[in-house]
Backbone as CSV, one residue per row, in Angstrom:
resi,resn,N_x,N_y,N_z,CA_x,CA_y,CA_z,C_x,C_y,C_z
1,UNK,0.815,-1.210,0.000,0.000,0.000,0.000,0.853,1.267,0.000
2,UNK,1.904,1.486,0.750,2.480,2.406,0.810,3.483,2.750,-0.539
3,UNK,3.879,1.736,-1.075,4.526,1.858,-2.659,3.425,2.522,-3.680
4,UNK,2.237,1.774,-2.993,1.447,2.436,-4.099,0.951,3.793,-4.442
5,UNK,1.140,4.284,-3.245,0.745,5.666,-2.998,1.764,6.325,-3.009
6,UNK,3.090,6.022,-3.465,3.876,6.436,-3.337,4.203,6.939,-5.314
7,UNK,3.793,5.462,-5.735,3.668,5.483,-7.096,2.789,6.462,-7.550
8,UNK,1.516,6.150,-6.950,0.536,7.526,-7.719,0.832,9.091,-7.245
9,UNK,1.583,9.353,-6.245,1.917,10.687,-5.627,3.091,10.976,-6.961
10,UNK,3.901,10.292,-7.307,5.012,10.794,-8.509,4.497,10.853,-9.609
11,UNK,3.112,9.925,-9.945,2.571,10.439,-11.205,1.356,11.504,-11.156
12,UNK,1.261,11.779,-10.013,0.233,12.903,-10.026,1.351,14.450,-10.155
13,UNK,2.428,13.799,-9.465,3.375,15.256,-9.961,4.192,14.925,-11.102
14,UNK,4.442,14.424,-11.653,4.866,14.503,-12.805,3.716,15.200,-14.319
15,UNK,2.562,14.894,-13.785,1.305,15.081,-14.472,0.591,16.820,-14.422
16,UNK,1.642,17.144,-13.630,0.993,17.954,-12.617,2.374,19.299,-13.333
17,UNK,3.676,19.007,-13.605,4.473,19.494,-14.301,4.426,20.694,-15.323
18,UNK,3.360,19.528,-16.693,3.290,20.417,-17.883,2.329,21.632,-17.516
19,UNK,1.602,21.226,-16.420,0.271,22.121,-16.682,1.175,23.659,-15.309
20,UNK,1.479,23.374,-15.140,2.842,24.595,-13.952,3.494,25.302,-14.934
21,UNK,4.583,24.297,-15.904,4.803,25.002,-17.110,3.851,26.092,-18.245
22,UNK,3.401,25.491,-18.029,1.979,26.182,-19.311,1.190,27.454,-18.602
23,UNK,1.137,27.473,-17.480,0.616,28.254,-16.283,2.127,29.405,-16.489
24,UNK,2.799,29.664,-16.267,4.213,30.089,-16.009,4.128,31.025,-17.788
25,UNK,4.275,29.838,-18.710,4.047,30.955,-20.123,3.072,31.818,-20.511
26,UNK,2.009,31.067,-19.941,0.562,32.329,-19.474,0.883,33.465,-19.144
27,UNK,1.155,33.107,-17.889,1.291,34.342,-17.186,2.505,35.748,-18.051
28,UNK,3.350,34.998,-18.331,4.402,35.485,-19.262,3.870,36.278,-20.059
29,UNK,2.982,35.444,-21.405,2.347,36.112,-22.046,1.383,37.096,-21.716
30,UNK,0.634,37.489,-20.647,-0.341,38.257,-20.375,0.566,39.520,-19.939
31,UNK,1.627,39.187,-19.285,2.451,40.571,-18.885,3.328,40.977,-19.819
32,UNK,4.443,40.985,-20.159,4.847,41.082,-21.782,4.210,41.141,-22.676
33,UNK,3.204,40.721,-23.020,2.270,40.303,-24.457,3.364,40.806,-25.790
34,UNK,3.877,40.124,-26.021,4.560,40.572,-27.502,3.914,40.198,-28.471
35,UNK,3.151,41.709,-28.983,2.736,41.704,-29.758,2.658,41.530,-31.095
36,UNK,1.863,40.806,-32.110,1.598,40.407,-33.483,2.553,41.719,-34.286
37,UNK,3.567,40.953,-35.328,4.136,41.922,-36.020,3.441,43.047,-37.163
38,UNK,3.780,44.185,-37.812,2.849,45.101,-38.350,3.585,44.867,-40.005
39,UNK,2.820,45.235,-40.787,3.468,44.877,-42.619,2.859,45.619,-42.975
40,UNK,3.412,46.972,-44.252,3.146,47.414,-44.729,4.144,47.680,-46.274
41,UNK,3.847,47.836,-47.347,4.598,48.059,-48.493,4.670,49.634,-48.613
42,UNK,5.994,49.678,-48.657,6.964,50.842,-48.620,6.738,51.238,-50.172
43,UNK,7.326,50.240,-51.107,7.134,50.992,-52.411,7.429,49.662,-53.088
44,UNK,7.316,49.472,-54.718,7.040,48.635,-55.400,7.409,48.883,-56.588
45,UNK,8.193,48.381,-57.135,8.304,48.933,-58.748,8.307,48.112,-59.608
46,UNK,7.245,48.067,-61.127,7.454,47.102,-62.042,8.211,47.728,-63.107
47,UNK,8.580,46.135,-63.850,9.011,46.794,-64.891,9.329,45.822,-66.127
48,UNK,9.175,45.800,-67.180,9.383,44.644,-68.543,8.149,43.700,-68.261
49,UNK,7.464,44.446,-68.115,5.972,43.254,-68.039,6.006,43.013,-69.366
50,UNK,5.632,41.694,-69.910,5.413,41.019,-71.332,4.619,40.378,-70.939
51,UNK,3.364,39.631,-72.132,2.882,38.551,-71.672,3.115,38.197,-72.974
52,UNK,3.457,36.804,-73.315,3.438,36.343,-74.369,2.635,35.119,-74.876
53,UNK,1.154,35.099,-75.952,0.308,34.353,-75.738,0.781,33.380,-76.715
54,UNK,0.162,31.830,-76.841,1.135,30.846,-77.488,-0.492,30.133,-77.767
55,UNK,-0.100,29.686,-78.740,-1.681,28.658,-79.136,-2.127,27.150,-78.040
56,UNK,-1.229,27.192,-77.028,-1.310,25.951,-75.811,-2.144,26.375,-75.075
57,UNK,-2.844,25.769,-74.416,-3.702,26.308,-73.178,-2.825,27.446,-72.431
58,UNK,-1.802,27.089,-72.495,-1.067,28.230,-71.242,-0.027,29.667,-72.209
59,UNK,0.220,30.607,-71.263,1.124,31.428,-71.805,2.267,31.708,-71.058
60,UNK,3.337,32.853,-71.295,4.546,33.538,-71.059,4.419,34.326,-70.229
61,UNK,4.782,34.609,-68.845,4.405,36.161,-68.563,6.011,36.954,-68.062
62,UNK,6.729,37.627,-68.280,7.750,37.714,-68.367,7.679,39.276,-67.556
63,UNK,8.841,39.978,-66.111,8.670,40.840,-65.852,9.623,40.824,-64.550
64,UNK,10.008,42.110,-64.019,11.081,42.191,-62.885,9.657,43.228,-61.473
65,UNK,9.623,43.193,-60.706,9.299,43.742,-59.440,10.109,43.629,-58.066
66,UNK,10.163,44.534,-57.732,10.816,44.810,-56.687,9.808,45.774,-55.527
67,UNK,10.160,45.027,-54.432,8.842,45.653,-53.323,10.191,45.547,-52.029
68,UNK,9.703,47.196,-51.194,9.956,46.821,-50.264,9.307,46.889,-49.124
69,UNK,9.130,45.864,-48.274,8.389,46.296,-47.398,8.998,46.093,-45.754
70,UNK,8.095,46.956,-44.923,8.322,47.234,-43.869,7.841,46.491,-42.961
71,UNK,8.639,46.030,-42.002,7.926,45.065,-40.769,8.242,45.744,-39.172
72,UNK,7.287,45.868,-39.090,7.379,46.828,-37.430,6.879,45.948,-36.176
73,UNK,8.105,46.143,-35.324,7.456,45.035,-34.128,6.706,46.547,-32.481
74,UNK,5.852,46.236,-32.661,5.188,46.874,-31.793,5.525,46.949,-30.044
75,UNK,5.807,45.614,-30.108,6.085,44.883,-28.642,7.212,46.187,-27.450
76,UNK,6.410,46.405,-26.562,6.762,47.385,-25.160,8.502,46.666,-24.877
77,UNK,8.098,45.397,-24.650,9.468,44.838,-24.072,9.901,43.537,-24.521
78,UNK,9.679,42.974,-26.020,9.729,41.922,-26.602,10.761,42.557,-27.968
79,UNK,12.009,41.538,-27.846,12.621,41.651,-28.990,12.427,40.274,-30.155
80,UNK,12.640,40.866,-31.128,12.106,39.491,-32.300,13.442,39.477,-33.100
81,UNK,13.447,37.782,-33.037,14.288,37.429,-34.054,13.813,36.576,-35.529
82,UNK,14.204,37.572,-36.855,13.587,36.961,-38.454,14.713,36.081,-38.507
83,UNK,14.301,34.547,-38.566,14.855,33.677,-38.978,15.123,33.037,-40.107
84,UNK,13.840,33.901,-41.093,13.842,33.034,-42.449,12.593,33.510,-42.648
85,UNK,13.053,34.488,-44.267,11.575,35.064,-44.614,11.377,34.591,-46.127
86,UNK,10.640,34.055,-46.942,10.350,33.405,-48.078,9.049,34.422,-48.639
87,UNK,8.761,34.925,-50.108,7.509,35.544,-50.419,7.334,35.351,-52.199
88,UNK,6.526,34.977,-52.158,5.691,34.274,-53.322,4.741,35.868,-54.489
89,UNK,4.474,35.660,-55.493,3.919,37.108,-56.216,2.553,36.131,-56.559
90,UNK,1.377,36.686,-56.182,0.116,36.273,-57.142,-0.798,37.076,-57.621
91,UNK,-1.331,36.521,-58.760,-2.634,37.332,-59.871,-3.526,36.670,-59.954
92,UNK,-4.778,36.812,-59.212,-5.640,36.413,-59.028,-5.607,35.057,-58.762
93,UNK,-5.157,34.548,-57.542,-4.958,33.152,-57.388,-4.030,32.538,-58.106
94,UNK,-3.313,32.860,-59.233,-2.219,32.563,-59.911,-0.813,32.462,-59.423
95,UNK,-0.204,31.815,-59.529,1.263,31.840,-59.255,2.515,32.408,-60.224
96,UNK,2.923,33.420,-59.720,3.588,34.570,-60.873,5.124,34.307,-60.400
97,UNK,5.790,33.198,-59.058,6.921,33.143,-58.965,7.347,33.240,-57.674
98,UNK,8.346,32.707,-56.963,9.009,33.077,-55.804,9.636,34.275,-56.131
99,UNK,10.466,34.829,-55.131,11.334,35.806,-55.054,12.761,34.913,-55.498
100,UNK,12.858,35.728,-56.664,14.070,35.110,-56.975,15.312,34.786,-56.383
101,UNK,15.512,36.507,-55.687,16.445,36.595,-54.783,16.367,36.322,-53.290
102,UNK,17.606,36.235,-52.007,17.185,36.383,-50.976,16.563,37.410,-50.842
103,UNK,15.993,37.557,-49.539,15.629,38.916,-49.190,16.448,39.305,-48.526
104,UNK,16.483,40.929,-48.312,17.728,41.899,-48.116,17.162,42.277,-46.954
105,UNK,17.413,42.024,-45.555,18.564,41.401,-45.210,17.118,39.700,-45.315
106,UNK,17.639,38.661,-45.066,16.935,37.474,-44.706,16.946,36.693,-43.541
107,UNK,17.562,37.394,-42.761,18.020,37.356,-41.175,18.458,38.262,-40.632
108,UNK,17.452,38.997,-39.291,18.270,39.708,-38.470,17.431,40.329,-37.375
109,UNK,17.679,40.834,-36.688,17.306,40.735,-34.929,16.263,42.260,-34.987
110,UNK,15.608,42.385,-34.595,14.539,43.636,-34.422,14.046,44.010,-32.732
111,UNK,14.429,45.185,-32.815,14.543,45.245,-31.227,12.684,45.946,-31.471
112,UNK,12.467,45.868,-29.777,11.213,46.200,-29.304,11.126,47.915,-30.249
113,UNK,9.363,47.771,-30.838,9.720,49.418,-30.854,10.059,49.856,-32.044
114,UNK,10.503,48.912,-32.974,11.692,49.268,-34.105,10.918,49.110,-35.663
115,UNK,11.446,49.618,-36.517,10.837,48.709,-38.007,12.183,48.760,-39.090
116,UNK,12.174,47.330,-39.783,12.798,47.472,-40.321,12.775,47.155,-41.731
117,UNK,13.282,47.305,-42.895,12.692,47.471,-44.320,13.067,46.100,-44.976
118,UNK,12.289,45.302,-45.363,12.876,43.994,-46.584,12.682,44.411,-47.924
119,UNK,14.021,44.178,-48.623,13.876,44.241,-49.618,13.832,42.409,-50.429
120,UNK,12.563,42.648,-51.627,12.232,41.547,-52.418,12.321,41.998,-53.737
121,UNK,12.791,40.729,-54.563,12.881,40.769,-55.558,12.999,39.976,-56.683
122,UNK,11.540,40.294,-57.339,11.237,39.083,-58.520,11.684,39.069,-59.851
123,UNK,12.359,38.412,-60.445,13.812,38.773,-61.254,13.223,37.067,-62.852
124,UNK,12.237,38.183,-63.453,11.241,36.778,-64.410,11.490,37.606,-65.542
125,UNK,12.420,38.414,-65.846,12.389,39.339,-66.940,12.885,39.315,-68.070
126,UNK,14.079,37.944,-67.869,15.018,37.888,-68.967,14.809,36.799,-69.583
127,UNK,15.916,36.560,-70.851,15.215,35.403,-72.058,15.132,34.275,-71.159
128,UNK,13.930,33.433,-71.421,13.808,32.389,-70.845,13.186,32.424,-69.554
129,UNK,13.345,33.641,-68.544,12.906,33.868,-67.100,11.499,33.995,-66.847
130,UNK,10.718,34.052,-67.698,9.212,33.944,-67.930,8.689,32.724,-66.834
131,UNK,7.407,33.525,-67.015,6.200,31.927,-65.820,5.398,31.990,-66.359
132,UNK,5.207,30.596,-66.159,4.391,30.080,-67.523,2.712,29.912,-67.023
133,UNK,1.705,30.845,-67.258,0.668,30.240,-66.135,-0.438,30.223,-67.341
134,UNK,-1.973,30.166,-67.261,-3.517,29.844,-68.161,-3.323,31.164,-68.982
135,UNK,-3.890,30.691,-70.200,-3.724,31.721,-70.983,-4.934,33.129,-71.148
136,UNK,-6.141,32.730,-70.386,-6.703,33.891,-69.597,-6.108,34.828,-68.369
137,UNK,-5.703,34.273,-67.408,-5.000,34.738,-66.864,-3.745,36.121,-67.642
138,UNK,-3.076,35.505,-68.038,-2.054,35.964,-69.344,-2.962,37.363,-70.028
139,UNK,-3.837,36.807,-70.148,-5.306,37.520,-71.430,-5.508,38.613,-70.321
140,UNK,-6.111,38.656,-68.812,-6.131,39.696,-68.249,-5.195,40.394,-67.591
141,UNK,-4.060,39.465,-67.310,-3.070,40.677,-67.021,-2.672,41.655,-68.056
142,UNK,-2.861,41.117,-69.427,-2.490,42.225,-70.138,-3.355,43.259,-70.525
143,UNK,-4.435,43.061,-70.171,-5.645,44.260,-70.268,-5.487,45.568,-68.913
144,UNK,-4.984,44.844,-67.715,-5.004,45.853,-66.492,-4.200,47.033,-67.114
145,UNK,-4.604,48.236,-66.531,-4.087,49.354,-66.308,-3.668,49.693,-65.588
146,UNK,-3.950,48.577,-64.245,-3.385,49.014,-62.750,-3.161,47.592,-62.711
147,UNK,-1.940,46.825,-62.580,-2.080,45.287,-61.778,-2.230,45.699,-60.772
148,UNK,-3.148,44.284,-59.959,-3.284,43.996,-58.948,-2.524,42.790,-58.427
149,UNK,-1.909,42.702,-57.615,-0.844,41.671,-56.920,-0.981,41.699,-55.528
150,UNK,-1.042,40.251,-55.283,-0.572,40.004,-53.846,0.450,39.010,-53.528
151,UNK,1.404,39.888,-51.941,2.388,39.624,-51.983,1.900,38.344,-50.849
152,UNK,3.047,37.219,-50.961,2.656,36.113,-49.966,3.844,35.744,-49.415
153,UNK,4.064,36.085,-47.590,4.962,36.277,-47.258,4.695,35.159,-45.972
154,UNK,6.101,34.020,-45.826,5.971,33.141,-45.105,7.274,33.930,-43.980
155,UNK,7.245,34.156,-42.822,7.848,34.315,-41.869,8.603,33.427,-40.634
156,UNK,9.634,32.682,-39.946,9.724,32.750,-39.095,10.654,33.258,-38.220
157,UNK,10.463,33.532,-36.866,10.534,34.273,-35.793,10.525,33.937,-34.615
158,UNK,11.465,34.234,-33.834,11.598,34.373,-31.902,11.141,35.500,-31.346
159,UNK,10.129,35.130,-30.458,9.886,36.309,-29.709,11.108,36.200,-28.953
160,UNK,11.427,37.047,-28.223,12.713,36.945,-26.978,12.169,37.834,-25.912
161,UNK,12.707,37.306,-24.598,12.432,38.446,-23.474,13.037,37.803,-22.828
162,UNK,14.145,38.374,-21.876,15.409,37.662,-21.515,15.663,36.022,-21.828
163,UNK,15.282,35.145,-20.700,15.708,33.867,-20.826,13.966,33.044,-21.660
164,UNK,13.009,33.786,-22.151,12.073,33.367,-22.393,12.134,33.652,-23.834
165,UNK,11.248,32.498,-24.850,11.850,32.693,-25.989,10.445,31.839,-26.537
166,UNK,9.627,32.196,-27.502,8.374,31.871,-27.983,8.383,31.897,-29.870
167,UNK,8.666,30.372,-30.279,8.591,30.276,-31.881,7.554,30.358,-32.359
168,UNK,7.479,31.546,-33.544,6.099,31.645,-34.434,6.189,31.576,-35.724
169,UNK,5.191,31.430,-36.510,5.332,31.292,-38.152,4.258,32.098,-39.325
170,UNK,4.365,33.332,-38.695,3.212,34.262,-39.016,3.473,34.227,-40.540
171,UNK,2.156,34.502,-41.004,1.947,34.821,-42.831,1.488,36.018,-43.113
172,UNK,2.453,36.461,-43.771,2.355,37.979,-44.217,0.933,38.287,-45.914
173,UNK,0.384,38.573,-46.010,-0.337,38.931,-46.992,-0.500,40.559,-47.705
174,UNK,0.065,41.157,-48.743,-0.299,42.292,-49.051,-0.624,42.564,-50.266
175,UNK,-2.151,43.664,-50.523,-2.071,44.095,-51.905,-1.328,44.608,-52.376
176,UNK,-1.039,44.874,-53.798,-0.302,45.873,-54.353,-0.928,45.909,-55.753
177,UNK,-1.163,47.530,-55.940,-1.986,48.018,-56.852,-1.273,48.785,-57.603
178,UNK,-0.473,48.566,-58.602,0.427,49.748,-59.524,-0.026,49.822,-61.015
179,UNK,-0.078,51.076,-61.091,-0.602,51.454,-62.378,0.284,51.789,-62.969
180,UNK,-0.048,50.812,-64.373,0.976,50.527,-65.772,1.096,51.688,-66.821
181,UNK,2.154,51.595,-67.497,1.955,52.316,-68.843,3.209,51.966,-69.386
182,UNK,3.727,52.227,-70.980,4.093,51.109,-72.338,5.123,52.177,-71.534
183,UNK,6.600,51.483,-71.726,7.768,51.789,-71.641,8.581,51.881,-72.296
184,UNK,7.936,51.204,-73.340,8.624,51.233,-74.463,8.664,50.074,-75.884
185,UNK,8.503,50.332,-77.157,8.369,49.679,-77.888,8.191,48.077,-78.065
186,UNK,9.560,47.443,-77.264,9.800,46.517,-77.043,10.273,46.375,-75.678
187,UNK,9.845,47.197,-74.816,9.974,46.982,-73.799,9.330,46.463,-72.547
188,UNK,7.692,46.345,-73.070,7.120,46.310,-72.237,5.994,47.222,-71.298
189,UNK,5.254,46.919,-70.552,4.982,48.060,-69.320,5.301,47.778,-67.826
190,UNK,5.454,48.630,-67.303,5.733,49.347,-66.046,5.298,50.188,-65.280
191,UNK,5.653,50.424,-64.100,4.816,51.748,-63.265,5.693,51.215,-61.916
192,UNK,5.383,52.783,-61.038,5.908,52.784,-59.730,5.192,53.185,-58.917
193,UNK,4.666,52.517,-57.496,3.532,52.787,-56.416,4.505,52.977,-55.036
194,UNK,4.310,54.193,-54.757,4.858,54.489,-53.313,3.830,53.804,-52.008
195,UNK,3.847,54.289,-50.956,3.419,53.548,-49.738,1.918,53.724,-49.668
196,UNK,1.325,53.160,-49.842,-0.120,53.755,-49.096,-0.824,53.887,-48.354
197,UNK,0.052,53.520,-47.246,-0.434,53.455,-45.819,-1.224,52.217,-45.632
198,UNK,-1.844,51.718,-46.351,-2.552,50.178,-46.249,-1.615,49.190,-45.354
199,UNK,-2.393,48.748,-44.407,-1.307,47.820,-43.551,-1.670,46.384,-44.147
200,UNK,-0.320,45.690,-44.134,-1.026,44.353,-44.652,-1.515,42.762,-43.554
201,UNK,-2.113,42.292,-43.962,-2.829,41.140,-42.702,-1.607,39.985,-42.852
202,UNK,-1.635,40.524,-41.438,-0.868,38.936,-40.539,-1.863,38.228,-39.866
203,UNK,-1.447,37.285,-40.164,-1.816,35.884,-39.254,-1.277,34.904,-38.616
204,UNK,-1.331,34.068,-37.784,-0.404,33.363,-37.430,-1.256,31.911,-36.842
């Protein structure tokens, strides 16, 4: 009898552990609260838009953009660490390409309070660098006067607050609305959209 109660007293505290732990990050979180990061597009520039239509179901869409945008951590007393930021271009549910390049910077530490600027950049412009997507699609991007694009931004991140440290994997989402015009013969169209204050939706 006495083993036995001895047995269930170590599994009632052992059981008894996670939920102390979990109690402890609560509390953490309610006093700190480090708050959800902020996204907004700084500025955006296209340029060598082509679409090139082909008698296959699908077409060419050929073009360089560059966006930069801003990520602001709000948090009173929470510093964040970007571990790895990845962002995707789409047209209407379409897939127009990863970011060719890293992003500038693609790692680096953001103190409480702070914002700091990513630069992206989609690099589909040259012979051969084309994406190949439905040839409606193709058909209305080349009718816009203004594309419409959204940016799709995979994030991850450390909250930090001294020895306490909380992994997240927030998804960045933003419009971007730039209005086109011919650049040139064989060049294509283009246009440049500064900030518009539009914040973009995180989630996590």
């Amino acid at each position: 009898m006495p083993r036995g109660g001895s047995a269930r007293g170590c599994c009632g505290g052992l059981c008894g552990l996670p939920f102390t732990v979990g109690l402890v990050v609560l509390i953490y979180w309610a006093i700190f609260q480090p708050h959800h990061i902020r996204a907004t597009v700084d500025s955006a520039t296209l340029s060598n838009l082509t679409v090139s239509h082909a008698s296959s179901p699908e077409a060419a869409v050929s073009y360089d953009l560059t966006v930069s945008l801003r990520l602001h951590n709000p948090s009173v007393r929470v510093d964040i660490y970007y571990d790895a930021i990845s962002a995707e271009l789409r047209f209407r549910d379409a897939v127009l390409g990863a970011a060719a390049n890293d992003t500038s910077p693609s790692v680096f530490f953001q103190r409480r309070k702070t914002s700091e600027v990513v630069k992206m950049e989609f690099d589909y412009g040259g012979p051969g660098g084309g994406v190949t997507v439905a040839r409606d699609v193709a058909g209305d991007l080349a009718k816009e006067t203004a594309v419409s694009l959204e940016l799709d931004v995979h994030v991850r991140v450390r909250y930090v607050f001294k020895m306490f440290k909380l992994r997240q994997k927030p998804r960045i989402r933003c419009s971007i609305s730039i209005p086109v015009k011919t650049e040139g013969r064989h060049r294509g169209f283009g246009g440049t959209v500064a900030a518009s204050g539009d914040r973009c939706s995180v989630k996590y």
